[in-house]
C-alpha positions in Angstrom: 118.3 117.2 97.6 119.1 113.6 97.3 119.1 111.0 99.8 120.9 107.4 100.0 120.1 104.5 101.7 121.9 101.2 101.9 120.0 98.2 102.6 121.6 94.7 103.9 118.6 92.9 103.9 119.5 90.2 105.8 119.5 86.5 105.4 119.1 86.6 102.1 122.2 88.5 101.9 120.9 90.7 99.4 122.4 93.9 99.3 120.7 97.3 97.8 121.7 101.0 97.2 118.7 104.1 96.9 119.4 106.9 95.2 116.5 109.3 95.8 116.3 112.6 94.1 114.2 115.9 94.4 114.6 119.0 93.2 111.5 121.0 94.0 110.6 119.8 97.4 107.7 117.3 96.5 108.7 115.3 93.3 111.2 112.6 94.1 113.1 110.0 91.4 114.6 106.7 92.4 117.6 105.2 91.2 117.7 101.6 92.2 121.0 99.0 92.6 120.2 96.1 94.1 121.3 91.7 93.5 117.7 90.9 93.8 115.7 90.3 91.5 112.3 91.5 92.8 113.7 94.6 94.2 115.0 95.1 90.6 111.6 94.8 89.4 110.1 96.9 92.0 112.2 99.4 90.6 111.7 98.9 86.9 107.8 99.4 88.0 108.2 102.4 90.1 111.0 104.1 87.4 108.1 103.4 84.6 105.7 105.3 86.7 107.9 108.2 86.8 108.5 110.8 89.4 106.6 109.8 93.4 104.9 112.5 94.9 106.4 112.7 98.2 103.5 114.5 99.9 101.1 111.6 98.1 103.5 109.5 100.3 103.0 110.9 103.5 98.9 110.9 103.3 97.5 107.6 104.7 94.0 108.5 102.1 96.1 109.0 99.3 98.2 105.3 99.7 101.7 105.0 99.4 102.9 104.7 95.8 105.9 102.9 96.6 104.9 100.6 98.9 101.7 99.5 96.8 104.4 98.8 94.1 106.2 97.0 96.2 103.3 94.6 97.8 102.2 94.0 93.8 105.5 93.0 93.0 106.6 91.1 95.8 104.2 88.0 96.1 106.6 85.6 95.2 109.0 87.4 97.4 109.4 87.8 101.0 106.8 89.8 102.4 108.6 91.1 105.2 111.6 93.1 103.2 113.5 95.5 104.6 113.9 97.5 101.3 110.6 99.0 100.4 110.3 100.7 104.2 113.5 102.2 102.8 112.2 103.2 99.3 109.5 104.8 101.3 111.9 106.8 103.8 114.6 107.9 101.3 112.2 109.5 99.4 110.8 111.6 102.6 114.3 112.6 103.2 115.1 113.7 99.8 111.8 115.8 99.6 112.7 117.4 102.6 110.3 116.0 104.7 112.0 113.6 107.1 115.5 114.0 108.6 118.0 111.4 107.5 118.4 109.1 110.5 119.7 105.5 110.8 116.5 102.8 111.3 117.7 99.6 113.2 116.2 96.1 113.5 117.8 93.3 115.1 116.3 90.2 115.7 117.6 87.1 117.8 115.9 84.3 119.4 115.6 83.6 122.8 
């Protein structure tokens, strides 16, 4: 199954497309398109680790391999991205294990 997810990631005006994979239920790929550069190399380091283990994913011993990729990658970046959270649920979705459902922020002051 694949799953897409497309990211405006705010202020930055960044915007990003995932393109997660799976054919077999539990091992997802990730295609990455995105105008920032540390999303770009959070791709490049999670497309040289090869295929995420979805289930590996979901287990809060195991850690998250995307999101730790993510965090190393993004210390010069801002913390606070909206992408990785959407690394992490397109590849749920395309494994099968999470429906594919709109997630909303919106933020204002008051």
């Amino acid at each position: 199954m694949k799953a897409r997810a497309e990211i405006d990631a705010g202020v930055c005006g960044f915007q990003t497309v995932v393109v997660a994979d799976c054919d077999d239920g539990q091992n997802v790929t990730i295609d990455v398109q995105s105008g920032c550069e540390k999303i770009r190399a959070i791709a490049t380091a999670l497309s040289e680790k090869g295929t995420v283990d979805a289930y590996q994913e979901m287990s809060p011993a195991a850690g998250s391999t995307v999101l730790g990729v993510a965090r190393e990658r993004q210390k010069a970046g801002c913390a606070a991205c909206a992408v990785p959270i959407a690394l992490f649920k397109a590849v749920q979705v395309a494994a099968g294990l999470a429906l594919p459902k709109d997630i909303s922020i919106k933020l204002s002051k008051e």
